[in-house]
KOLVEX-660065 format. One record per residue (C-alpha): residue in three letters; x, y, z. Coordinates in steps of 0.1 Angstrom, whole numbers, padded with zeros to 4 digits, always signed. Each point is the difference from the previous one (the first is absolute). Layout:
N
ALAXYZ/...
This chain:
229
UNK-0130+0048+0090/UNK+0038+0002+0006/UNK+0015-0028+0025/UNK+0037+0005-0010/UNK+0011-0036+0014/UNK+0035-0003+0011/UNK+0013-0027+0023/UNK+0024-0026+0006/UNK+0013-0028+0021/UNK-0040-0014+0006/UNK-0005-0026+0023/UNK-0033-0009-0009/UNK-0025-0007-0027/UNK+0000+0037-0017/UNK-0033+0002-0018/UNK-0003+0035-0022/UNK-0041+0009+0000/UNK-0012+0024-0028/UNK-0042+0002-0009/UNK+0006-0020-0026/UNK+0024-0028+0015/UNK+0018-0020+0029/UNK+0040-0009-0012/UNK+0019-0023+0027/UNK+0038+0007-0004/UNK+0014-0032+0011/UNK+0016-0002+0036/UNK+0038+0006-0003/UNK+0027+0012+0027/UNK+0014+0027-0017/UNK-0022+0009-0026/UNK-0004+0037-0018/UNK-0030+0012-0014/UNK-0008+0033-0018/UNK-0026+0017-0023/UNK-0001+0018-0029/UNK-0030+0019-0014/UNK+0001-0002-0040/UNK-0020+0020-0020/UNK-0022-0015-0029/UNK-0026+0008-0024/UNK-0032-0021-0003/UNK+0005-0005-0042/UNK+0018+0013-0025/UNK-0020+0034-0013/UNK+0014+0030+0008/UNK-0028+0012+0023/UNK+0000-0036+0020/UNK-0002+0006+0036/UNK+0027-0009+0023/UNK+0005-0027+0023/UNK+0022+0003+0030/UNK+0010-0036+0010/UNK+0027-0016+0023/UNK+0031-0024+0000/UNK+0006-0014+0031/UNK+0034-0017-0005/UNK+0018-0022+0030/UNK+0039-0014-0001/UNK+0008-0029+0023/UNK+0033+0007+0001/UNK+0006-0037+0001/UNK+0039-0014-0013/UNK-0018-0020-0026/UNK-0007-0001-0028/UNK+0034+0022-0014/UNK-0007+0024-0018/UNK-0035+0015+0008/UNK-0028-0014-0013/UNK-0031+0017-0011/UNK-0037-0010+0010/UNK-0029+0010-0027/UNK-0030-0014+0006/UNK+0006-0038+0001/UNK+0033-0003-0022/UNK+0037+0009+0016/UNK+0023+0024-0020/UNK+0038-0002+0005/UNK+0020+0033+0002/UNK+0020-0002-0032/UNK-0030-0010-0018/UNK-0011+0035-0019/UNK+0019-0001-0029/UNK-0023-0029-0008/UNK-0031+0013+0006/UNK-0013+0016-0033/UNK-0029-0021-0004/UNK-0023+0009+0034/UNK-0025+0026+0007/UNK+0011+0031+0005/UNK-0009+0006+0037/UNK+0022-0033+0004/UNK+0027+0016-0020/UNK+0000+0030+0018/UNK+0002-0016+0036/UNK+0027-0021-0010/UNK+0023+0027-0016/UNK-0007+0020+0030/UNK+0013-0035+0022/UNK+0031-0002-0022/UNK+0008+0042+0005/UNK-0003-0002+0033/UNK+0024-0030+0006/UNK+0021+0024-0021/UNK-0004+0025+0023/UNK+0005-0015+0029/UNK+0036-0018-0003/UNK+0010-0001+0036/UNK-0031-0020+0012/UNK+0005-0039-0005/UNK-0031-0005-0023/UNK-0015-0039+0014/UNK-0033-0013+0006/UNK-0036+0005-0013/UNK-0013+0042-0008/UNK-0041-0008-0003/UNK-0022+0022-0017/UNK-0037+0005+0003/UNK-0018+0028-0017/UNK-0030+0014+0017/UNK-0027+0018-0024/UNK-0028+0028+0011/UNK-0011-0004-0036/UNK+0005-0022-0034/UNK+0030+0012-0021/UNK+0002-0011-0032/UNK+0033+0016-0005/UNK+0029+0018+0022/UNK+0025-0024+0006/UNK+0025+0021-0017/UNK-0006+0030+0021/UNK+0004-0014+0032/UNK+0035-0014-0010/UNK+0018+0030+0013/UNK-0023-0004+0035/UNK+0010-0037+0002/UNK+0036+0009-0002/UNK-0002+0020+0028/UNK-0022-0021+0020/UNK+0028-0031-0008/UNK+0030+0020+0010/UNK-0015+0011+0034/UNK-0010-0038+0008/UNK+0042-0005-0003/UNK+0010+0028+0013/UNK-0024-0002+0029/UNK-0014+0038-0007/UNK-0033+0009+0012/UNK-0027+0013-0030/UNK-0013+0031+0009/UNK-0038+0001+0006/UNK-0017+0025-0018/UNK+0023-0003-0034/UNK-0011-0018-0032/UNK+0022+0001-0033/UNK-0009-0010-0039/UNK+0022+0001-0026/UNK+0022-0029-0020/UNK+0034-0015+0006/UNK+0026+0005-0017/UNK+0032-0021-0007/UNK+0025+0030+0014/UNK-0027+0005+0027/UNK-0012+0034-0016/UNK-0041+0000+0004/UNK-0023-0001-0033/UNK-0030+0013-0008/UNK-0037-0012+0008/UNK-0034+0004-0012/UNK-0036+0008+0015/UNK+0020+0022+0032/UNK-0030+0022+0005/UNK-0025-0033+0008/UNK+0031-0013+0018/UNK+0003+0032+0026/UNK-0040-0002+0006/UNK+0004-0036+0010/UNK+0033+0006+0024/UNK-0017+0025+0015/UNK-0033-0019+0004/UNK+0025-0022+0020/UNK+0012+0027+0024/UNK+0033+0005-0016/UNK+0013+0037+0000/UNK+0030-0003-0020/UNK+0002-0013-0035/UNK+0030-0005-0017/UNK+0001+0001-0038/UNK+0028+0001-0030/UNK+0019+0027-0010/UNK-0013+0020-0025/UNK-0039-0009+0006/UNK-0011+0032+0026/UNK-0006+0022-0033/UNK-0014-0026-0022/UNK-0029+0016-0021/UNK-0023-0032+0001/UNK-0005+0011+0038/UNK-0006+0024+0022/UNK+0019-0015+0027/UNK+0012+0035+0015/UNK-0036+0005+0006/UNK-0012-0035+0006/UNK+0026-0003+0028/UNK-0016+0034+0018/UNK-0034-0015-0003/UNK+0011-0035+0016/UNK+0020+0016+0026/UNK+0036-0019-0007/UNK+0034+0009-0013/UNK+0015-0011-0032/UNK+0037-0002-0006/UNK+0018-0011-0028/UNK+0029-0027+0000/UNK+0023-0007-0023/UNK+0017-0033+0019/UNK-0005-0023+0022/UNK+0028+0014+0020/UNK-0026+0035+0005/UNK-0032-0023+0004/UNK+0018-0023+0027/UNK+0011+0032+0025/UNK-0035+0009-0003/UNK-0023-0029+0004/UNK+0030-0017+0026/UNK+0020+0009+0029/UNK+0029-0010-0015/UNK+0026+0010-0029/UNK+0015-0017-0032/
């Protein structure tokens, strides 16, 4: 299944319907909502098979609270808060260093209000926060900038401090469950195409989608957005 959700300015009660669940974005006048499929793996063996899962992540552009704030679950995380954030779990980790790079990124947009987060699964991960870090970037920086995501387009890979892409386990059960989901264009790091742990040259003929390689996020935003960095 590939919905590719991208709106804004809602007037009403926005509910986002899946198989598995019902999510009611709160009403707000100007809200912006976008998702992001992320690419997991369902444990931590080599041969696990992959998850595709989404993050469905809303900004209410609202003045207040200044700066940003971050909504995991049911705690709040302020902007400036990642150099502090050694201790959490390492999807949390990831989500939030992807929040702090993309304020980074984005230093022309006044950076108020509330950015939610809810992740979607079509499977139980046990791991794979990590690897979605560099997909969560993205999907953060189009929510400010207001750029669509591309249907179609799913990226793994990690995040890097200088925005360079790292690399990620378990890709060959991650491509069978992003095309299980309809997506025909798969994203992965730099690097990874020739890897000798996979076929993935032939794995991508047999699934029918294309694999690129990406080194940053610069490359894996002008292909999974309509905009630029």
């Amino acid at each position: 299944m590939s919905t590719g959700l991208h709106l804004s300015r809602s007037c009403f009660l926005l509910l986002f319907i899946t198989s598995q669940s019902i999510i009611a974005l709160p009403h707000a006048a100007a809200e912006y909502v976008v998702e992001v499929p992320a690419l997991a793996v369902s444990s931590p063996s080599p041969d696990a098979p992959g998850v595709f899962t989404v993050k469905v992540i809303w900004w209410d552009q609202k003045s207040e609270p200044n700066p940003v704030r971050l909504k995991w679950g049911n705690g709040f995380i302020n902007a400036f808060e990642y150099g502090q954030i050694s201790s959490r779990g390492l999807a949390r980790h990831s989500t939030i260093k992807a929040f702090h790079f993309a304020i980074q990124r984005t230093p022309g947009i006044q950076h108020t209000g509330t950015v939610n987060v809810q992740g979607i699964g079509y499977g139980t991960t046990s791991m794979g926060g990590p690897s979605a870090g560099a997909a969560m970037a993205v999907g953060f920086i189009a929510l400010f900038k207001q750029d669509a995501v591309r249907r179609g387009v799913a990226l793994t890979g990690t995040l890097q401090s200088n925005g360079q892409i790292g690399p990620v386990g378990g890709i060959a059960g991650k491509l069978r469950a992003a095309a299980r989901e309809g997506y025909h264009t798969i994203l992965i790091p730099a690097g990874q195409l020739n890897d000798p742990r996979w076929s993935l040259g032939s794995l991508a003929l047999e699934l029918n989608v294309t694999l690129k390689e990406v080194s940053s996020i610069e490359e894996a935003y002008a292909l999974m957005t309509t905009g630029t960095l």
